[in-house]
Backbone as CSV, one residue per row, in Angstrom:
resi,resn,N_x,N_y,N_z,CA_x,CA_y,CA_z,C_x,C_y,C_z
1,UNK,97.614,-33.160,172.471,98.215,-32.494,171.331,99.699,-32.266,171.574
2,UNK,100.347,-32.144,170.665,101.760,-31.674,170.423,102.418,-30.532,171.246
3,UNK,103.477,-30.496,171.762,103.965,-29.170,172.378,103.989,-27.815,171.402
4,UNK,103.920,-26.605,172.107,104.387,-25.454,171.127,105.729,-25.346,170.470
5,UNK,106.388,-26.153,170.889,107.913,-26.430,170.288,107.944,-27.395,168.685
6,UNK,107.035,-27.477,168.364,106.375,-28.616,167.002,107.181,-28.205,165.867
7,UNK,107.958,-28.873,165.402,108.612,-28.733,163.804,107.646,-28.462,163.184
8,UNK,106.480,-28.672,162.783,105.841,-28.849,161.373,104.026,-28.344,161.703
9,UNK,103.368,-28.195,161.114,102.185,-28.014,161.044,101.786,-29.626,161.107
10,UNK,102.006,-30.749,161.217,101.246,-31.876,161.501,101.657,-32.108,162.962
11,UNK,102.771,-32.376,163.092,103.298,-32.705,164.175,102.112,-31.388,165.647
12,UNK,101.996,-30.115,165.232,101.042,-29.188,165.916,99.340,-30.020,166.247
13,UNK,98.844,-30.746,164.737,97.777,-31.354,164.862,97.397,-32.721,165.586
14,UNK,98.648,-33.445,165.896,98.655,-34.691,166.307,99.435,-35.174,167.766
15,UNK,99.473,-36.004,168.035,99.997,-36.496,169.366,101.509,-37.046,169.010
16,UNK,101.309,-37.846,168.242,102.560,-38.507,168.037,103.363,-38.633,166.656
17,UNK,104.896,-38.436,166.519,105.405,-37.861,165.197,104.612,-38.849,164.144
18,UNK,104.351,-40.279,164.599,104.389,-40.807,163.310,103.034,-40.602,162.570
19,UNK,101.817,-40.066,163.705,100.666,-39.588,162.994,100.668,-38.134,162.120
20,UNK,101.882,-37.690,162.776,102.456,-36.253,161.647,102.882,-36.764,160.278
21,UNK,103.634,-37.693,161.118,104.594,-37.964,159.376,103.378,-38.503,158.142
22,UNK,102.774,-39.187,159.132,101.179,-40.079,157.982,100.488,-38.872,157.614
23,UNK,99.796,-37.789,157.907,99.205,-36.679,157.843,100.411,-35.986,156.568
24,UNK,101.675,-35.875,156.482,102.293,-35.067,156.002,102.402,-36.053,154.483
25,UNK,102.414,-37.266,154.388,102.335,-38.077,153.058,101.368,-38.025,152.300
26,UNK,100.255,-37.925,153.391,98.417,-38.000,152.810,98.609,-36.912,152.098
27,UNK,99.007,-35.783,152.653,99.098,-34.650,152.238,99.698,-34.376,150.825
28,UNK,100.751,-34.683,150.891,101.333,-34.990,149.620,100.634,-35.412,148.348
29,UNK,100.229,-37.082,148.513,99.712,-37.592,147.724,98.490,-36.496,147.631
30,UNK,97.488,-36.463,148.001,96.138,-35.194,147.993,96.578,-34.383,146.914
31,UNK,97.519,-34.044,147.184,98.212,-32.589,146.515,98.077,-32.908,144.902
32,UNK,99.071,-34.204,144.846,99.448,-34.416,143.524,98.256,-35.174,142.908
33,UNK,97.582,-35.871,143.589,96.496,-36.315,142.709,95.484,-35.142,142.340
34,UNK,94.963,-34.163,143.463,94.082,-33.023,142.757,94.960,-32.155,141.571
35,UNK,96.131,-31.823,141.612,96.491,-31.124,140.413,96.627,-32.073,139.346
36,UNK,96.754,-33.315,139.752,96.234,-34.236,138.277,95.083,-34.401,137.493
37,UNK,94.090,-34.356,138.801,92.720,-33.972,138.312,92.455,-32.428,137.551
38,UNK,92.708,-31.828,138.288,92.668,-30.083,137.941,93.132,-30.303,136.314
39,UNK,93.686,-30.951,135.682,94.830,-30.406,134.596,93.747,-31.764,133.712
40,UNK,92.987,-32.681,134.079,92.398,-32.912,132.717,91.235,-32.414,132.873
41,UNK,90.589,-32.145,131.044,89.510,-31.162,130.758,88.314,-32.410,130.899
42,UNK,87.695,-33.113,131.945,86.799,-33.982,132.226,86.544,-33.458,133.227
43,UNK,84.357,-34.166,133.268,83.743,-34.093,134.404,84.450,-34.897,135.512
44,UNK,83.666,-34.071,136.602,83.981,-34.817,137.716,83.746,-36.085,137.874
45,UNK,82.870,-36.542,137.486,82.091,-38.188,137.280,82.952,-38.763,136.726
46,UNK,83.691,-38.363,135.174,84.888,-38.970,134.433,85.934,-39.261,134.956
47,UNK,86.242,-38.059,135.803,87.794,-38.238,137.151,87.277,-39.457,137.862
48,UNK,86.163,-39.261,138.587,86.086,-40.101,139.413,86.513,-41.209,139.206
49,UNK,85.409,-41.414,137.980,85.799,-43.162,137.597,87.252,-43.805,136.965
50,UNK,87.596,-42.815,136.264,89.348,-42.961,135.995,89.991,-43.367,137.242
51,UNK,89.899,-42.773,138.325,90.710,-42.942,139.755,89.447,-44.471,140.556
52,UNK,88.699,-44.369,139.819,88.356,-45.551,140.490,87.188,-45.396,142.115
53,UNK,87.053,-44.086,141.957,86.220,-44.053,143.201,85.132,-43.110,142.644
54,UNK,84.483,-43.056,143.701,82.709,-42.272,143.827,82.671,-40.641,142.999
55,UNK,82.120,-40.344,142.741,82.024,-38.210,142.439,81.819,-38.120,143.914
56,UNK,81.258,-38.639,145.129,81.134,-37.647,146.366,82.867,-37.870,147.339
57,UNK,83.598,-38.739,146.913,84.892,-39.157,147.444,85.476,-38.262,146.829
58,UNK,85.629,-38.292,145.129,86.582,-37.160,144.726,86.783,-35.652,145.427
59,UNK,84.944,-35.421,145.274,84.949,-34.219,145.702,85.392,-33.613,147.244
60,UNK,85.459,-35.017,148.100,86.254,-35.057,149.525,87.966,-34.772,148.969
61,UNK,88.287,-35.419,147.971,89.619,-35.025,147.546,89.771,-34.012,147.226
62,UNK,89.323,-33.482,146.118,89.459,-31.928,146.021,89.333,-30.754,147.051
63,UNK,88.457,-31.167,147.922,88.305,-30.374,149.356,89.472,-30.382,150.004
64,UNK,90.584,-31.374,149.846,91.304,-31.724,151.053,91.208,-32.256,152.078
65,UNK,89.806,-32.985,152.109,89.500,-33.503,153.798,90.038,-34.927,154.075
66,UNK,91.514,-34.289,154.668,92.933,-35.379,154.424,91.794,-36.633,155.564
67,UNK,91.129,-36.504,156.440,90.678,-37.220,157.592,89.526,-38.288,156.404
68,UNK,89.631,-38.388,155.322,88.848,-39.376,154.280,89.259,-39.959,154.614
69,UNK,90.516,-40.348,154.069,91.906,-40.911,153.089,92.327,-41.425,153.892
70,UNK,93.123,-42.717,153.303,94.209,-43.183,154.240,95.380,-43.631,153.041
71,UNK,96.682,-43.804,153.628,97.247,-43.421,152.566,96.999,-44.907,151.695
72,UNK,97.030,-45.843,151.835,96.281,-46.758,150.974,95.597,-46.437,150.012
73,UNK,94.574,-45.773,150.236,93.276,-45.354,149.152,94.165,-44.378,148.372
74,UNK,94.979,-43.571,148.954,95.893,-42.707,148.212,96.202,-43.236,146.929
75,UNK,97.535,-44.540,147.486,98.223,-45.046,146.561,97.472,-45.472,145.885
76,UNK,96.331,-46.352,145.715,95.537,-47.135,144.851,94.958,-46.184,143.527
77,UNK,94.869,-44.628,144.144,94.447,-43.655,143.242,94.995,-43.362,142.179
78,UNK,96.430,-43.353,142.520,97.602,-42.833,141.683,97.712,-43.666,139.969
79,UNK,97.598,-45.078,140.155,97.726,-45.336,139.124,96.762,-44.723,137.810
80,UNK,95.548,-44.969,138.082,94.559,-44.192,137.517,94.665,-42.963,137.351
81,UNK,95.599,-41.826,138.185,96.046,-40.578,137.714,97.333,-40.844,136.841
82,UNK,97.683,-42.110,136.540,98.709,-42.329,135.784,99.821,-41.280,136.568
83,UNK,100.346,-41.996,137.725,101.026,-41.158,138.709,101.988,-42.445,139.285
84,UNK,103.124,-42.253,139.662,103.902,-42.902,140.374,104.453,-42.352,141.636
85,UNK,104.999,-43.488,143.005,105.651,-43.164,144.138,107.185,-43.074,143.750
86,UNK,107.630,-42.229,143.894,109.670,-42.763,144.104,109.865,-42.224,145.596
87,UNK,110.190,-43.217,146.210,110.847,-43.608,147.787,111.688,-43.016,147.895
88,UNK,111.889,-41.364,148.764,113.465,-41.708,149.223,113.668,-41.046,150.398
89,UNK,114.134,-42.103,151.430,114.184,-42.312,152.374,115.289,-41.345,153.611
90,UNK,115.270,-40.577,154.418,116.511,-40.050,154.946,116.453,-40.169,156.609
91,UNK,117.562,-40.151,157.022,117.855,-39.793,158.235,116.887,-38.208,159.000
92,UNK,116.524,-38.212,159.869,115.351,-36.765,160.577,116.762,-35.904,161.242
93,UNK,116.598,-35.017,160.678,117.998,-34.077,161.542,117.420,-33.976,162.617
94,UNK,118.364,-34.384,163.699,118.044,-33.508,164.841,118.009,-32.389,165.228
95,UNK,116.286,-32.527,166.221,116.541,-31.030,166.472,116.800,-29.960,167.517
């Protein structure tokens, strides 16, 4: 695991930054696809199939159990939440 010196709550859960940084995107995406779900008035079965996957997967989404997901399955979700990525990219301040 990570030192006690850890920038971030992923970087604490993982060994190495870039499994933080992947953990911290999943995260993201998770986020924005359940409040997409949350906000239409459909069953869960209806979400599901809009996004293209199972009622027992969604309901792993709505849980948060980021350790489903990979961010692949993420992105593939999004369109079906009628959701887009915008990229933008920066330099990591040092710390």
């Amino acid at each position: 695991m990570a030192n006690e010196g850890s920038t971030s709550v992923w970087h604490a859960l993982v060994d190495t930054p870039e499994e933080a940084e992947n953990l911290r995107l999943r995260s993201q995406l998770m986020r924005a696809l359940r409040s997409a779900v949350n906000s239409w008035a459909i069953s869960q079965k209806e979400a599901a199939e809009r996004l293209g996957i199972t009622q027992p997967r969604l309901n792993d989404l709505l849980k948060g159990k980021i350790d489903k997901f990979s961010l692949d399955a993420l992105v593939n979700m999004l369109a079906g939440a009628n959701l887009q990525i915008e990229i933008d990219i920066t330099e990591r301040a040092v710390a």
